[in-house]
MARGU-371736 format. One record per atom (N, C-alpha, C, O): atom name; x, y, z. Coordinates in Angstrom, 1 decimal. Layout:
# MARGU-371736
+------+--------+--------+--------+
| atom |      x |      y |      z |
+------+--------+--------+--------+
|   CA |      X |      Y |      Z |
...
+------+--------+--------+--------+
//
This chain:
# MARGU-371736
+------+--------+--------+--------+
| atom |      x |      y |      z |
+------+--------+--------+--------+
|    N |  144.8 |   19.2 |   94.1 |
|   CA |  146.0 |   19.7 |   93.4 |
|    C |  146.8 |   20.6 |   94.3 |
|    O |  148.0 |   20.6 |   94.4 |
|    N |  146.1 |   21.4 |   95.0 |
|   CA |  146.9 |   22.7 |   96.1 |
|    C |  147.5 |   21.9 |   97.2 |
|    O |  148.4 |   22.3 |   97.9 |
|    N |  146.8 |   20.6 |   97.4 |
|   CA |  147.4 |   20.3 |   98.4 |
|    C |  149.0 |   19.3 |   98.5 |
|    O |  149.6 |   18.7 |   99.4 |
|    N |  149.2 |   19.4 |   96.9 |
|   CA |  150.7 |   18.8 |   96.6 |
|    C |  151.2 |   19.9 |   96.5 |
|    O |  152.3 |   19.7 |   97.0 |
|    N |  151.1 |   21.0 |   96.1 |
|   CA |  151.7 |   22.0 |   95.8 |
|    C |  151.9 |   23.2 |   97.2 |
|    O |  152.8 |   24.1 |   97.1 |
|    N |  151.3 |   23.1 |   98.1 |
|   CA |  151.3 |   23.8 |   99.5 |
|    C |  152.5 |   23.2 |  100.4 |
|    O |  152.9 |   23.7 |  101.5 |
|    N |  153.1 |   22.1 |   99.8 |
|   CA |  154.5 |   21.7 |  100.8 |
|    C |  155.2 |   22.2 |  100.2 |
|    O |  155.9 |   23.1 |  100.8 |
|    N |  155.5 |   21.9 |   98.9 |
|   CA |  156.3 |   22.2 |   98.1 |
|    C |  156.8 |   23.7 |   98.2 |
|    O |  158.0 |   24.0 |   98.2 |
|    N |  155.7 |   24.7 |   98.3 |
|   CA |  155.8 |   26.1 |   98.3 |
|    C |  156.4 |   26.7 |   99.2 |
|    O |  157.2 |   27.6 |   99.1 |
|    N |  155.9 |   25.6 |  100.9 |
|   CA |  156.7 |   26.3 |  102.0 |
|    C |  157.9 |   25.8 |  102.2 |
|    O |  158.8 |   26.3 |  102.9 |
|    N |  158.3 |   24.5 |  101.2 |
|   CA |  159.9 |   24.0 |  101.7 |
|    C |  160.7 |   25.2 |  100.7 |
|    O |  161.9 |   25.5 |  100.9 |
|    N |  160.0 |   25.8 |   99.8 |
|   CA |  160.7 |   26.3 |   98.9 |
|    C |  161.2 |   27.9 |   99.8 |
|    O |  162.4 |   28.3 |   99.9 |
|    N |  159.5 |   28.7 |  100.6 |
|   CA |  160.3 |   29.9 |  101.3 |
|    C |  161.2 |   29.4 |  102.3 |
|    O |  162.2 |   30.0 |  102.5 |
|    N |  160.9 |   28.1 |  102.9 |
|   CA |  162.0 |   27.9 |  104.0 |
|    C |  163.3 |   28.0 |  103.7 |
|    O |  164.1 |   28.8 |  104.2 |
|    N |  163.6 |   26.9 |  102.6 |
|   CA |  165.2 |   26.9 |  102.0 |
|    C |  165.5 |   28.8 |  101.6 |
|    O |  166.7 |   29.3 |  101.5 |
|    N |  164.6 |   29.6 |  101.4 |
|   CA |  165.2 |   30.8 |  100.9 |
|    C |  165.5 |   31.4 |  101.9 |
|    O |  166.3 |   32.4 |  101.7 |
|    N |  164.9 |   31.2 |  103.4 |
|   CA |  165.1 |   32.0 |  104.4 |
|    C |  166.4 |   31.5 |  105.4 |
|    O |  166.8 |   31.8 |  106.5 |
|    N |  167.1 |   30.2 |  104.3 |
|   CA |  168.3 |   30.0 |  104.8 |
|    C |  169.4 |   30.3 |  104.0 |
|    O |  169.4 |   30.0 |  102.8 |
|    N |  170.7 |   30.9 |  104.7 |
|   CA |  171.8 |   31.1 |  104.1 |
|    C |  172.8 |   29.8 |  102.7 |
|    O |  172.6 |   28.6 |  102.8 |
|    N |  173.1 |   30.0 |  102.3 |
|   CA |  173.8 |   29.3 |  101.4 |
|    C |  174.3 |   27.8 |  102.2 |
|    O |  173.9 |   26.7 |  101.9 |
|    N |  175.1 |   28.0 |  103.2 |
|   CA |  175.6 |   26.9 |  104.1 |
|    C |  174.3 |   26.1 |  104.5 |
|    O |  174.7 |   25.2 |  105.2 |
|    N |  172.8 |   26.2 |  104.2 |
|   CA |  171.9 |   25.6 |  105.4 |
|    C |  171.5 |   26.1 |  106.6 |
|    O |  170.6 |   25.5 |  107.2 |
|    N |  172.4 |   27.3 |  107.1 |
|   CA |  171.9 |   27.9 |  108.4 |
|    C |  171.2 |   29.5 |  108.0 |
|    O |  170.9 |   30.0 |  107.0 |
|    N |  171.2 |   29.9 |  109.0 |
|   CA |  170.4 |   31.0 |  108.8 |
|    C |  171.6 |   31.9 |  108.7 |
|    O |  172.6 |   31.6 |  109.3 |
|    N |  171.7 |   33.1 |  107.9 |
|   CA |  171.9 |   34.2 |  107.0 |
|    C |  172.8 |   35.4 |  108.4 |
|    O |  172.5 |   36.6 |  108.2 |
|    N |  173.4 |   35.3 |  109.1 |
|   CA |  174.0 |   36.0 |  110.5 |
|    C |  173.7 |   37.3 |  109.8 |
|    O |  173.7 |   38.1 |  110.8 |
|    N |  173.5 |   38.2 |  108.7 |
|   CA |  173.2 |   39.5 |  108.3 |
|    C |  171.8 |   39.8 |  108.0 |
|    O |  171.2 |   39.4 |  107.0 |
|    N |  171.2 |   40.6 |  109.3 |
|   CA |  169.7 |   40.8 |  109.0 |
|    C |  169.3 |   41.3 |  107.8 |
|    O |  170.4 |   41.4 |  107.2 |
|    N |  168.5 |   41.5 |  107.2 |
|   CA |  167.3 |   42.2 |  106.7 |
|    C |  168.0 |   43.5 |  106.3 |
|    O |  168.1 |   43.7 |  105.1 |
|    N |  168.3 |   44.5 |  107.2 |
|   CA |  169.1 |   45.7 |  106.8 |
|    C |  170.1 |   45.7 |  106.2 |
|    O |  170.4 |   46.8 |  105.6 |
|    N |  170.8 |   44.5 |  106.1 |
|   CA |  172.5 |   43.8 |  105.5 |
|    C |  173.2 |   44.5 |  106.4 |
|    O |  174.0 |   45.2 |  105.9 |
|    N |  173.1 |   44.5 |  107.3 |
|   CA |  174.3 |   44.6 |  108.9 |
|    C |  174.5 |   43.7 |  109.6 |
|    O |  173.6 |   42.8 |  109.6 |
|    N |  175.6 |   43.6 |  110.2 |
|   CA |  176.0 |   42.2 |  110.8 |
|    C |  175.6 |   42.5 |  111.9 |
|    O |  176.0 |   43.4 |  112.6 |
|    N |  174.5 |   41.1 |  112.3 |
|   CA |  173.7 |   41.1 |  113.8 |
|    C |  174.5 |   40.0 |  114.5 |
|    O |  174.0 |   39.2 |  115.2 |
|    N |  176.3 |   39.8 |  114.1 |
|   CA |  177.0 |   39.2 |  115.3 |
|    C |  178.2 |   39.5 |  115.6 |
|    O |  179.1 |   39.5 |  114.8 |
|    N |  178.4 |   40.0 |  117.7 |
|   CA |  179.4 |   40.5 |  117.9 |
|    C |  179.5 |   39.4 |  118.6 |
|    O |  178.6 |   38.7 |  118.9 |
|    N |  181.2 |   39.4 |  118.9 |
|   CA |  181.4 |   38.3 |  120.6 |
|    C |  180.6 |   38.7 |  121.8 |
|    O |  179.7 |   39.5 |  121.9 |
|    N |  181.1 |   38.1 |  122.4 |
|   CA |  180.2 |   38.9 |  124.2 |
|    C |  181.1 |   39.2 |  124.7 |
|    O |  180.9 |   39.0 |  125.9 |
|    N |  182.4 |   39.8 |  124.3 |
|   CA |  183.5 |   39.9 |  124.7 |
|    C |  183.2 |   41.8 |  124.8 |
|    O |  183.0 |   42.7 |  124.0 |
|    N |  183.1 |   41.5 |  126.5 |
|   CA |  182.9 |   43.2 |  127.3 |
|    C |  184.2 |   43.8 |  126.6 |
|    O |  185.2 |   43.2 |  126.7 |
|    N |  184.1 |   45.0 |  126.0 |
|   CA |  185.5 |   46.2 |  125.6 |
|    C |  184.7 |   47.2 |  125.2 |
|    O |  184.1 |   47.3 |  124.1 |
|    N |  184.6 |   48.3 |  126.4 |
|   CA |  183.3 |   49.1 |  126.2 |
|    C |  184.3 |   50.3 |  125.3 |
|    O |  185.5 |   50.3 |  125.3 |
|    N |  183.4 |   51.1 |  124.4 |
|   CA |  184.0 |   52.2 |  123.8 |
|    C |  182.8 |   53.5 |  123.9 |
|    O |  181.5 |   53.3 |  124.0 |
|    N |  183.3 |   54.5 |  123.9 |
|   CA |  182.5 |   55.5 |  123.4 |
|    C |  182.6 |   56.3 |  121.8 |
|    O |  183.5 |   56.1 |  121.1 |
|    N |  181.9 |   56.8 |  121.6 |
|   CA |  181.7 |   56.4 |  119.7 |
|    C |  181.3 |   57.8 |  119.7 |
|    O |  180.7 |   58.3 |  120.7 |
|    N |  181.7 |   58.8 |  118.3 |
|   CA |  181.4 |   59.8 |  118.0 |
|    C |  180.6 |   59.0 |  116.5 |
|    O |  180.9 |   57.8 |  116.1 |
|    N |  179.7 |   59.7 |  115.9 |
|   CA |  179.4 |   59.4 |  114.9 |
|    C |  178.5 |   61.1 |  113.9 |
|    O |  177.9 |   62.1 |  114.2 |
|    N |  179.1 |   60.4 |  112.5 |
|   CA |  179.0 |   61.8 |  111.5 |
|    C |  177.6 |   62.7 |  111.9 |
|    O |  177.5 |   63.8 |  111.5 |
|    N |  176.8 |   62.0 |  112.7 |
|   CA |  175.5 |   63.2 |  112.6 |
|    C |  175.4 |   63.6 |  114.3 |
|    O |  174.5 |   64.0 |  115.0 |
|    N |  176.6 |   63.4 |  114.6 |
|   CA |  176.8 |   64.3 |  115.9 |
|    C |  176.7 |   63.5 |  116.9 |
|    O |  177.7 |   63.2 |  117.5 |
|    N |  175.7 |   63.2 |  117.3 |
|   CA |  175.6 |   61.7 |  118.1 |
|    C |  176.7 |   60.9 |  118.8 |
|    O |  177.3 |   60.2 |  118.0 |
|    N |  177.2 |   60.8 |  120.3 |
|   CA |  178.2 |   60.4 |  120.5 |
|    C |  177.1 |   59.3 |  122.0 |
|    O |  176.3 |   59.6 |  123.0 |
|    N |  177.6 |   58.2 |  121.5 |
|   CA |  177.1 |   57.3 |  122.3 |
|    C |  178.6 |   56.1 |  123.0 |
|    O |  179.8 |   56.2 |  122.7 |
|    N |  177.9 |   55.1 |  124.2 |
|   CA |  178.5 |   54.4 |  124.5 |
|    C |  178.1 |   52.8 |  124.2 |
|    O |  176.9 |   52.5 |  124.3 |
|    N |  179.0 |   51.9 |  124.0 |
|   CA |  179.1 |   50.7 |  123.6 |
|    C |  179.8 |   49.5 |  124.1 |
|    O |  180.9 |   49.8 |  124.6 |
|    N |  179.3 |   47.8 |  124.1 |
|   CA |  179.9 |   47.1 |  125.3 |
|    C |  181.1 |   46.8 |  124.0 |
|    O |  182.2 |   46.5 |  124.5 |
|    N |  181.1 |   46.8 |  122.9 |
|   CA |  182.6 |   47.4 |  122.0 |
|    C |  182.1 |   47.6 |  120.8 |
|    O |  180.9 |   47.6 |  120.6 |
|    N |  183.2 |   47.9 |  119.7 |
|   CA |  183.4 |   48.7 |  118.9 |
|    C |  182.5 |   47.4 |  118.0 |
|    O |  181.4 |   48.0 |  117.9 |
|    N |  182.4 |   46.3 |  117.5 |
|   CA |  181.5 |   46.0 |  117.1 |
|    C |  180.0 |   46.1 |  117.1 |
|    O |  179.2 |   45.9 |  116.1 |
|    N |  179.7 |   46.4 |  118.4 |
|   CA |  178.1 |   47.1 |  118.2 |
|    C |  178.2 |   48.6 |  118.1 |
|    O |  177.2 |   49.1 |  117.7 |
|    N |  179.0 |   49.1 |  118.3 |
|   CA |  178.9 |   50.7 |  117.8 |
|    C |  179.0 |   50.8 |  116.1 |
|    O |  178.5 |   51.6 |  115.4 |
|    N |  179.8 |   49.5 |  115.5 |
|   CA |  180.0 |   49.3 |  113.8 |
|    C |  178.4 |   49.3 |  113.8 |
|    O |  177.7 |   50.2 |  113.4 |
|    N |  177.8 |   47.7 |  114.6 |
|   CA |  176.3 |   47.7 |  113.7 |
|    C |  175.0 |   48.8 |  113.5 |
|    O |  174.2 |   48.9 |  112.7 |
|    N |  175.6 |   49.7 |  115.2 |
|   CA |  174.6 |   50.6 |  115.3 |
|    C |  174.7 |   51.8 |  114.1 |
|    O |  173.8 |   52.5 |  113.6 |
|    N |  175.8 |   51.9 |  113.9 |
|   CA |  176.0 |   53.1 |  112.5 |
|    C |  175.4 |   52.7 |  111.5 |
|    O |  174.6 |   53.4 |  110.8 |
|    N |  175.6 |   50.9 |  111.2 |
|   CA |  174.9 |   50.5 |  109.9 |
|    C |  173.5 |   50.1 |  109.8 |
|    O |  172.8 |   49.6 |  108.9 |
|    N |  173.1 |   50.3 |  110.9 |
|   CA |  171.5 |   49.7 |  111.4 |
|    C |  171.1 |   51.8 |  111.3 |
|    O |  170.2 |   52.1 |  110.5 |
|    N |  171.5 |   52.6 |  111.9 |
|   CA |  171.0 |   54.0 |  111.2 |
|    C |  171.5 |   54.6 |  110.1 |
|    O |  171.0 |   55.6 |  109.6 |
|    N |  172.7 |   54.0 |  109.4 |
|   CA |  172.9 |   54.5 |  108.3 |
|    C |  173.3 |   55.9 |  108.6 |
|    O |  172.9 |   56.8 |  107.9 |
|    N |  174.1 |   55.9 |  109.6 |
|   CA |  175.5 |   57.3 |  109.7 |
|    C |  176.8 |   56.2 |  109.5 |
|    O |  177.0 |   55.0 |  109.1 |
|    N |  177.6 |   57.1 |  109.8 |
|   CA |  179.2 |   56.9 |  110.0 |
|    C |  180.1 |   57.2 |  111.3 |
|    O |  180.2 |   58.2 |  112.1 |
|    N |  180.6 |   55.9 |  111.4 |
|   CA |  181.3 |   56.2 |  112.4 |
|    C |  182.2 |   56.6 |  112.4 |
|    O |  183.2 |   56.0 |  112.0 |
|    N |  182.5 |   58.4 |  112.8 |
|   CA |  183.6 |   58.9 |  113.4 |
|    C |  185.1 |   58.4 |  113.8 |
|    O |  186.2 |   58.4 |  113.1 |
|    N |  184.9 |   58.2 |  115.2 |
|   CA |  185.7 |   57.9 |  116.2 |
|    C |  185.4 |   57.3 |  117.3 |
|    O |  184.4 |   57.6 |  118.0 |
|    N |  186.1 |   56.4 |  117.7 |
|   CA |  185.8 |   55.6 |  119.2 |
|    C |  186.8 |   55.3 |  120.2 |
|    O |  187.9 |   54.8 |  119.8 |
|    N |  186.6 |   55.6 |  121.3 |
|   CA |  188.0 |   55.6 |  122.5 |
|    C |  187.5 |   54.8 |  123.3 |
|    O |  186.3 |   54.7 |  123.8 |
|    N |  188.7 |   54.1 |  123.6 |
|   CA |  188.4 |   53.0 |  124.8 |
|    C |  187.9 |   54.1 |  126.1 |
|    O |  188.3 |   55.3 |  126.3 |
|    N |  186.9 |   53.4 |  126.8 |
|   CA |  186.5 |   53.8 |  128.1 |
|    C |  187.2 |   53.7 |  129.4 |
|    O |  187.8 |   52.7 |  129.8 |
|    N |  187.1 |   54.8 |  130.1 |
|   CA |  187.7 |   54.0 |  131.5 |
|    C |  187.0 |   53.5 |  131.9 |
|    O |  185.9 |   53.8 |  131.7 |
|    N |  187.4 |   52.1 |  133.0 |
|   CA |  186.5 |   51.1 |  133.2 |
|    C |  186.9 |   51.6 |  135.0 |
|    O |  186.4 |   51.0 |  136.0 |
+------+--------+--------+--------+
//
């Protein structure tokens, strides 16, 4: 009997560990969005708990605030 029941179980976590469309879910685990372009636009970033870092753009400085759970400040283009 477990061994009809053991496919069934893993097609069942499979389908859950896929997004609604059939593909996988682009928002990790944390619910931050783990997709930027690869489009280089570097910024430097202030953020609410003081922390002023640099970024290849303003979309990974977004995920990095939502992946520690501050706020992002402010961000200025870099000189390149």
């Amino acid at each position: 009997m477990l061994w009809v029941l053991a496919p069934i179980v893993l097609a069942l976590l499979w389908l859950a560990m896929l997004g609604p469309g059939g593909a996988p879910d682009p928002v990790g685990r944390s619910g931050c969005s783990g997709a930027c372009s690869m489009v280089y636009d570097p910024v430097a970033c202030v953020f609410a708990d003081g922390d002023a870092r640099g970024f290849g753009s303003r979309c990974e400085a977004e995920r990095y605030a939502c992946e520690h759970r501050t706020r992002l400040v402010r961000c200025d283009r870099e000189v390149r």
